[in-house]
PAVEX-52081 format. One record per residue: x, y, z of N, C-alpha, C, O in turn; residue in one letter. Coordinates in steps of 0.02 Angstrom, whole numbers, padded with zeros to 5 digits, always signed. Example, Ala and Ser with C-alpha at 12.3 -4.5 7.8 and 13.67 -1.06 7.14 Angstrom:
residues 2
+00660-00284+00390+00615-00225+00390+00660-00165+00390+00712-00166+00423a
+00642-00112+00354+00684-00053+00357+00645+00002+00394+00670+00057+00402s
//
This chain:
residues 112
+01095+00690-02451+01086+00761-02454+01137+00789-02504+01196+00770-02501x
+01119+00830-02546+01145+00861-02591+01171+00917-02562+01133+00953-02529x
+01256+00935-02573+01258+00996-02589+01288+01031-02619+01334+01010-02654x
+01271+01099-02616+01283+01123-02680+01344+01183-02711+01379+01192-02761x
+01327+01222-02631+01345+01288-02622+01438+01279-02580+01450+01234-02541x
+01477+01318-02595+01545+01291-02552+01554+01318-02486+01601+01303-02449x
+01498+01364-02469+01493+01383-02397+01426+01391-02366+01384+01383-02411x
+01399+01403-02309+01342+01385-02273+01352+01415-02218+01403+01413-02184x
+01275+01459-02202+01284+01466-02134+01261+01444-02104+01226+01397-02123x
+01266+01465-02020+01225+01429-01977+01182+01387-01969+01178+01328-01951x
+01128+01452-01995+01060+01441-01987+01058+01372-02053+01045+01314-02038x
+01071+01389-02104+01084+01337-02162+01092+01272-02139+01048+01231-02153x
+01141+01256-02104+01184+01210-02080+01124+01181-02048+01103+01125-02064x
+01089+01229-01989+01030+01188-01907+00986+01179-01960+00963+01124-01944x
+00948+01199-02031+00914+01191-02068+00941+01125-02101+00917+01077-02070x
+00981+01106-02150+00983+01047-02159+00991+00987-02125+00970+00932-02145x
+01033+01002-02055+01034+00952-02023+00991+00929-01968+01004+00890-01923x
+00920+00972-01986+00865+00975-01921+00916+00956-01859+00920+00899-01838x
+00951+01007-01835+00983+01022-01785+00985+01086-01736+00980+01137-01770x
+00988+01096-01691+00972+01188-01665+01053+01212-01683+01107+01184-01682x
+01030+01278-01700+01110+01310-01706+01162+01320-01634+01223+01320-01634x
+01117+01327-01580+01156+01326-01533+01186+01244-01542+01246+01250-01556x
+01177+01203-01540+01212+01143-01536+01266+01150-01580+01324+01145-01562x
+01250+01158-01629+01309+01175-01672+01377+01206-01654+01433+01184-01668x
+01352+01283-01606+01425+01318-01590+01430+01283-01515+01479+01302-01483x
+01376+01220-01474+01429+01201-01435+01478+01148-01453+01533+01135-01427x
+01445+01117-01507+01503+01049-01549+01557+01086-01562+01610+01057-01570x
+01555+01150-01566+01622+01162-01604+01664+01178-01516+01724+01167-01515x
+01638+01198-01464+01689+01209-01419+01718+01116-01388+01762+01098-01350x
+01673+01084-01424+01690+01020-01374+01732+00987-01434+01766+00941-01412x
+01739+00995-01491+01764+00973-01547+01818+00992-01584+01804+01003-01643x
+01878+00999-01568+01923+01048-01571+01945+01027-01640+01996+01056-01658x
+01910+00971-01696+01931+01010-01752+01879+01008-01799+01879+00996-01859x
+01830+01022-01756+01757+01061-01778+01780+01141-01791+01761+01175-01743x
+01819+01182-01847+01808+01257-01835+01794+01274-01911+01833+01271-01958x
+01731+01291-01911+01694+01352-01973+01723+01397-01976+01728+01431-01925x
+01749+01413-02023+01780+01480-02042+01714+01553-02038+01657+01551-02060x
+01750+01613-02000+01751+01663-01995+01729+01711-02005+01725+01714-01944x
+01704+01765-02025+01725+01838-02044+01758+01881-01994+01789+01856-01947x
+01752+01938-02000+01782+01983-01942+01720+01986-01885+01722+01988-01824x
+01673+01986-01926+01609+01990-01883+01595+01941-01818+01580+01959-01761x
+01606+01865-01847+01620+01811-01810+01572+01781-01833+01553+01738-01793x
+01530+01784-01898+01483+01753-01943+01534+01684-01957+01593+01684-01977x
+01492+01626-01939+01519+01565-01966+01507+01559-02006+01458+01592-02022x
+01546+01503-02075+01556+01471-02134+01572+01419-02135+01630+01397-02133x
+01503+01379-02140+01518+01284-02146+01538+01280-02218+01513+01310-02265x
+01593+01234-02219+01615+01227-02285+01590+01132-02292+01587+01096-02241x
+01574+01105-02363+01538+01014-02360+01580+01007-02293+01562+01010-02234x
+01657+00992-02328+01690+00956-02251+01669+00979-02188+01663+00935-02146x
+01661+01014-02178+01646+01053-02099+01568+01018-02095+01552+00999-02039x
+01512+01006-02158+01474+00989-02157+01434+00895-02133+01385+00869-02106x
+01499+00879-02169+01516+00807-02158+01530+00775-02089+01501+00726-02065x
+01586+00815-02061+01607+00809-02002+01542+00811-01963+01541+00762-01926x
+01491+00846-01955+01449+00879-01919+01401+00795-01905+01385+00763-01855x
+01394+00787-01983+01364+00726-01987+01387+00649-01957+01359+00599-01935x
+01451+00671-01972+01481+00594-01938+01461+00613-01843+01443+00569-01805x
+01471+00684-01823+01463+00679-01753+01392+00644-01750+01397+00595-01714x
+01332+00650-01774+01286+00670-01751+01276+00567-01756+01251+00526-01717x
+01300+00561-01806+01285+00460-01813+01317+00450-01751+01275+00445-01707x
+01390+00444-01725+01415+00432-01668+01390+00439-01626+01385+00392-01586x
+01358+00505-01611+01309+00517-01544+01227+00510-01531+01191+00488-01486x
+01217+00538-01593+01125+00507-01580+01114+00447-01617+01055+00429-01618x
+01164+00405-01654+01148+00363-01683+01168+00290-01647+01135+00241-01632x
+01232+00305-01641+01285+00252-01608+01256+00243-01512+01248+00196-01473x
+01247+00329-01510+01238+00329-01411+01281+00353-01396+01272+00385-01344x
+01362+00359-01428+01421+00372-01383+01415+00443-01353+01367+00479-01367x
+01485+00469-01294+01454+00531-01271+01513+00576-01328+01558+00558-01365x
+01487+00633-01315+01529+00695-01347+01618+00660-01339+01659+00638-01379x
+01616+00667-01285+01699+00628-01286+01742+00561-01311+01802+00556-01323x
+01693+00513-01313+01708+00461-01355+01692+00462-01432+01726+00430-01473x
+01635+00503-01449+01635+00508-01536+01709+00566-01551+01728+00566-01609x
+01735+00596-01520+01797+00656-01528+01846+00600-01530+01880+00598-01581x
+01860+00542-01474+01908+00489-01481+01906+00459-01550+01953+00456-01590x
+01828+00432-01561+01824+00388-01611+01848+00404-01677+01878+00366-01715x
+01824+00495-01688+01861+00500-01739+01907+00535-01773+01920+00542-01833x
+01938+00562-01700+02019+00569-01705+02070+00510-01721+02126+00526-01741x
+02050+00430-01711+02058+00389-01704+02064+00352-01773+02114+00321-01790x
+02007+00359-01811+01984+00340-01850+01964+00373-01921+01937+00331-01957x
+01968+00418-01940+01947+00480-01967+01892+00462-02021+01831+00465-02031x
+01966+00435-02055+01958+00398-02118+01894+00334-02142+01849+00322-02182x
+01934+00306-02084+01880+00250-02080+01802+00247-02060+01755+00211-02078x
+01807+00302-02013+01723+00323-01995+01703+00382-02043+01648+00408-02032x
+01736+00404-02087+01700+00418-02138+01685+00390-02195+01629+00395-02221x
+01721+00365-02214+01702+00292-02261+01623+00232-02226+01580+00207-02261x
+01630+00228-02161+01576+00183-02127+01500+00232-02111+01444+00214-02093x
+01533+00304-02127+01459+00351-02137+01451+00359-02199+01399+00392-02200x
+01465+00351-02251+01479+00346-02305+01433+00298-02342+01402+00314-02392x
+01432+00234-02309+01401+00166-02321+01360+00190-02304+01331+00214-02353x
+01324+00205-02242+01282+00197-02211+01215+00247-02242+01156+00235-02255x
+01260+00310-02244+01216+00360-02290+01182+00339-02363+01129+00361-02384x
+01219+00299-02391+01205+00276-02442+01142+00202-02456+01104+00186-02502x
+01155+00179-02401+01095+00130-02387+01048+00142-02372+01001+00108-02391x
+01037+00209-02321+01010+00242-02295+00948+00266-02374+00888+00255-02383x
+00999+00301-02416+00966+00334-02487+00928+00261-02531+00873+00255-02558x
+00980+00218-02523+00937+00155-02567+00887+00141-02546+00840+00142-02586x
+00873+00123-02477+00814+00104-02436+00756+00151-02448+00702+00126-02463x
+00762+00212-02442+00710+00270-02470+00690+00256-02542+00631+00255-02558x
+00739+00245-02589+00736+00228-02675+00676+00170-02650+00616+00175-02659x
+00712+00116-02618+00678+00062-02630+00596+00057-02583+00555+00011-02587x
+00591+00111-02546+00532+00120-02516+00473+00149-02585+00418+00125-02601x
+00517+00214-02615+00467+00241-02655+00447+00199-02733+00402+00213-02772x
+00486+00157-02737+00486+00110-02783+00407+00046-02754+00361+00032-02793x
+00411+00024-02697+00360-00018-02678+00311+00033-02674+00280+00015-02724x
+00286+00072-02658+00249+00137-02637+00213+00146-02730+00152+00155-02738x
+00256+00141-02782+00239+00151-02857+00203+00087-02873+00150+00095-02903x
+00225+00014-02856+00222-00027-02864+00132-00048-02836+00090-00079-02868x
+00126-00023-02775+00078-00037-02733-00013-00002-02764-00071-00022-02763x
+00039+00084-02798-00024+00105-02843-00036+00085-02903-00085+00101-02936x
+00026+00035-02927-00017+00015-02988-00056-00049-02984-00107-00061-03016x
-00031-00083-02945-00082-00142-02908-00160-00134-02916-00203-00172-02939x
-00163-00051-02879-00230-00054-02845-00276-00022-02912-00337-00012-02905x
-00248-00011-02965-00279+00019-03009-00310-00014-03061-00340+00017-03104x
//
């Protein structure tokens, strides 16, 4: 996922990450260094990092299984390292799609 913009809202945020926005502001009460910046209003502002983070939760928990409290261990724990290992993963993730639409090209010129 590309991005582009240096801030994001909410709705932005449950939009790219086919996620509901309520989940979002409860990750941030269970995630204490989950915090989107502000206005006076109380309009949130995902900034990439804030965006990233969001992502590493979501591999830990819908990906991995762990609960809300062990992905907060894991990567308080680890920060670095489980972002670097989402990192990989995202990226294989993108090759595998390359290399899907690549056989998918391959398959129509076959048939032609």
């Amino acid at each position: 996922m590309e991005l582009t913009k240096q801030y994001y809202s909410i709705g932005e945020v449950a939009e790219l990450l086919h996620v509901a926005a309520s989940k979002l502001r409860f990750w941030e009460s269970k995630f204490d260094f989950l915090q989107p910046k502000t206005n006076e209003k109380g309009t949130r502002f995902y900034s990439q990092a804030d965006i990233k983070l969001i992502q590493l939760i979501m591999y830990y928990v819908d990906d991995k299984g762990m609960t809300l409290e062990g992905a907060a261990a894991q990567i308080k724990k680890n920060k670095g390292k489980a972002q670097n290992e989402f990192s990989v993963i995202e990226e294989l993730a993108h090759l595998r799609d390359e290399l899907y639409a690549i056989r998918a090209e391959m398959n129509k010129l076959k048939e032609s």
